[in-house]
Structure formats: structure tokens, C-alpha cells
C-alpha positions in Angstrom: 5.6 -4.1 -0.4 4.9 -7.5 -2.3 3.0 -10.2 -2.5 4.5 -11.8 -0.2 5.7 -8.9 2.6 4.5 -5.9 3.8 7.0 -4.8 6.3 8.6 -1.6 7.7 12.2 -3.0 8.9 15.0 -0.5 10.1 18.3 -1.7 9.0 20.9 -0.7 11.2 24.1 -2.1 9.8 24.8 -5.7 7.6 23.1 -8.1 9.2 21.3 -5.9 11.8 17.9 -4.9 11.6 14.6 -4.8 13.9 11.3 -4.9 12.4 8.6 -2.0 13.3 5.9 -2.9 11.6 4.6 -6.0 9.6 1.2 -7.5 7.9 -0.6 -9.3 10.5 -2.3 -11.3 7.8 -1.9 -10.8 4.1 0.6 -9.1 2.2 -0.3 -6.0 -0.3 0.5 -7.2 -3.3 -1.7 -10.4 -2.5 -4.1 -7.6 -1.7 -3.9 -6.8 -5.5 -3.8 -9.9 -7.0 -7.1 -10.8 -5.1 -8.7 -8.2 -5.9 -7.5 -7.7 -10.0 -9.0 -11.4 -9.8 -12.1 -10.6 -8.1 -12.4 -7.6 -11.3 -11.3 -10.3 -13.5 -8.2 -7.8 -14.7 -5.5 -10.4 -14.8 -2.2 -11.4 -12.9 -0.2 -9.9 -11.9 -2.8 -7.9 -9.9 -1.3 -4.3 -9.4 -0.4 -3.1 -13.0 -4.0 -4.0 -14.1 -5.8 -2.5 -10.9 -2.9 0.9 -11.6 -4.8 0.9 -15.2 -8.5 0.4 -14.2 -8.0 2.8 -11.7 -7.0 5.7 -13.8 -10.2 5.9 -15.0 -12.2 5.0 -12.2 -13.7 7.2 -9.4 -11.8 6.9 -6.5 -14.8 7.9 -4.3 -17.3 5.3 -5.4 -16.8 2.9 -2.7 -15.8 3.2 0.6 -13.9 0.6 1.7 -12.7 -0.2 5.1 -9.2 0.9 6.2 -7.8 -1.6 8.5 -6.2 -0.6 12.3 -5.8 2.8 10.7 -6.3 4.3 14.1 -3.9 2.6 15.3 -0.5 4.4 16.1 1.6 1.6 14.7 3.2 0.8 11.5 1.2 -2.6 11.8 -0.9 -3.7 8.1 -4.3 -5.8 7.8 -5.5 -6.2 4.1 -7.5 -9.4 4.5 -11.0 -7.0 5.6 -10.3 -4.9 2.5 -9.7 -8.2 -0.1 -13.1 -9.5 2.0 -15.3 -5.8 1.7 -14.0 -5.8 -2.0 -15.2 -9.1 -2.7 -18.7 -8.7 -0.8 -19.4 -5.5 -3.2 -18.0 -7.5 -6.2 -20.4 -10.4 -5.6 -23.6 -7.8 -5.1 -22.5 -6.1 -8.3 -22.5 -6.7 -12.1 -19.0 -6.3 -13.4 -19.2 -4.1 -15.9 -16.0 -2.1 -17.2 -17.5 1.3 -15.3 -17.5 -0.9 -12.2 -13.9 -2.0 -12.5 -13.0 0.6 -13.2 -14.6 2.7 -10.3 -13.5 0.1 -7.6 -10.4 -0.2 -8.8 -9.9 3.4 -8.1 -11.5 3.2 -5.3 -9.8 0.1 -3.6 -5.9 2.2 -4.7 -7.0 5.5 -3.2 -7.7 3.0 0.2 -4.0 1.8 0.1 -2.7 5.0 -0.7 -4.7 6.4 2.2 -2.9 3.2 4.9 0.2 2.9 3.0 0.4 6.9 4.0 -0.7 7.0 7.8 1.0 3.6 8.2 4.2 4.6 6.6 4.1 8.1 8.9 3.6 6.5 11.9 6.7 4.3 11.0 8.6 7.2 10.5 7.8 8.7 13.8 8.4 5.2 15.2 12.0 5.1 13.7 12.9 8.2 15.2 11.8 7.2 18.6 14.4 3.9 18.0 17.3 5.9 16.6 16.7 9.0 18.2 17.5 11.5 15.2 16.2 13.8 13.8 18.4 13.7 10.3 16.8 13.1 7.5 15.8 9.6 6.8 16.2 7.2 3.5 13.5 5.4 2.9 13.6 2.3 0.8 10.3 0.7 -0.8 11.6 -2.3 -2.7 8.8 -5.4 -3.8 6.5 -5.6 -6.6 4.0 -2.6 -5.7 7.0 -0.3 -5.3 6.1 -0.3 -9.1 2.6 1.3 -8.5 3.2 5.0 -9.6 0.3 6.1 -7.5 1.6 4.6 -4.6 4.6 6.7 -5.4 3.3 10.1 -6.0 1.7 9.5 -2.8 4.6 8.7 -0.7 6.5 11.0 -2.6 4.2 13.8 -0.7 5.8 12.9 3.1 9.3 14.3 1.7 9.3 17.6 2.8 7.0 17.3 6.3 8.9 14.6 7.4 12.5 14.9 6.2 12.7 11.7 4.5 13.6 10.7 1.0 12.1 7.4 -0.7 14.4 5.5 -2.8 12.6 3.5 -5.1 14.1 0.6 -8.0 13.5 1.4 -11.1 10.2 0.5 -12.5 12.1 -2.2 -15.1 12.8 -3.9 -12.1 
């Protein structure tokens, strides 16, 4: 999760892995970046959007979710960057309204980010055909997002995974 991939990719061994579920557009973290500069937050995009968002409410806008039904571990951001940026436009942009969309445009990726990364659980399993418990890296700039974390952090038990995350100096 950066901004420049979104990807699910099983590695198998060195040098052999198969890919199960990409961005068929734009990558998260330029999903961020867009929108901290629609808010005018800043760049990098994702630790000024984690901030705003904090003390925002998450249910002010809805904002669209991308193949969400779709059972695949397959991403689309640029309809969110493009909602986000149709409500910014109709909108003064004050600091309660970057605030409030903000948290509103995280709780959306927490929300695909969770389905999507479930559904590529269940589609590794179907490739490997175990049922042992899985390691799961997240590695990129947005692994950094905390909230993104917690909420990943929640598929642990149900579906016998751990995350393994850098560490947020990295």
C-alpha cells in the first residue's frame, strides 16, 4: 500500500510469486496525497489526512466504495479521489470540513482495505490450499496509517492470519 502500488501478491519462494489482486487505476497512497491536496493538508498526503481525521466525523460523508461487491481482492480509488473532489469543490473548506471528510474519506479505505483484504485471504487459501495460519505482510507508505492498522489488526483472530507491519520509523 503506496503511492505507487496497491497490490495483494502471494510470495511462494525467492523469486516466485503470483499476484491476486492489484489497483486497476490508482494506487492508495496517491489516493491520499490527492485528497490531503484537495483539503490543502500537505504532502505527504496520509500522515496529514491520519491527523484531520482524528477529529473529524467519520460519518459525514458518504463516499463511494469502489467494486466492493465484488468477490476479488481487485482496488479502484480513482471514483473516491473524483467523489472527494466533487464534495470539496461544492464546499467551503473550513477546518470542521477537513476535518470531517478526512475522517470520513479513512473510515472508506478502512471499510475496502478490510473486505478487500478478506477476500484476498480467502482467495490465497483457495491457491495454496491451507488452512494454517497465514503472515500477512503490509509494507509501503500507508502501512504507516495506525488506523489502517487497528483495522486490519481486527481480521487476526476470524481468519487466522497475523499482519506484520515495518516499523512506523520506516
Amino acid at each position: 500500500v503506496s503511492g505507487g502500488h496497491t497490490e495483494f501478491t502471494i510470495v511462494k519462494n525467492f523469486n516466485s510469486y503470483k499476484r491476486i489482486g492489484t489497483t486497476i487505476d490508482d494506487a492508495l497512497g496517491e489516493a491520499f496525497d490527492k485528497t490531503a491536496r484537495l483539503l490543502k493538508l500537505g504532502y505527504p498526503g496520509g500522515p496529514e489526512i491520519e491527523k484531520f481525521a482524528a477529529l473529524g466525523n467519520k460519518d459525514q460523508f458518504e463516499l463511494p466504495m469502489p467494486l466492493i461487491h465484488e468477490n476479488n481482492a481487485h482496488f479502484s480509488f480513482a471514483g473516491l479521489k473524483s467523489a472527494v473532489a466533487n464534495i470539496v469543490s461544492k464546499n467551503r473548506c473550513t477546518e470542521k470540513f477537513k476535518k470531517d471528510m478526512a475522517a470520513s474519506f479513512q473510515a472508506t479505505i478502512n471499510k475496502i482495505i478490510f473486505t478487500k483484504t478478506q477476500n484476498a485471504i480467502l482467495n490465497y487459501r483457495r491457491v495454496i490450499k491451507t488452512k494454517k495460519k497465514l503472515k500477512i505482510v503490509v509494507a509501503g507508505g500507508v502501512a504507516a496509517n495506525k488506523s489502517i492498522r487497528n483495522s486490519l489488526k481486527v481480521l487476526e483472530t476470524s481468519k487466522n492470519c497475523e499482519f506484520l507491519f515495518p516499523s512506523i520509523k520506516y
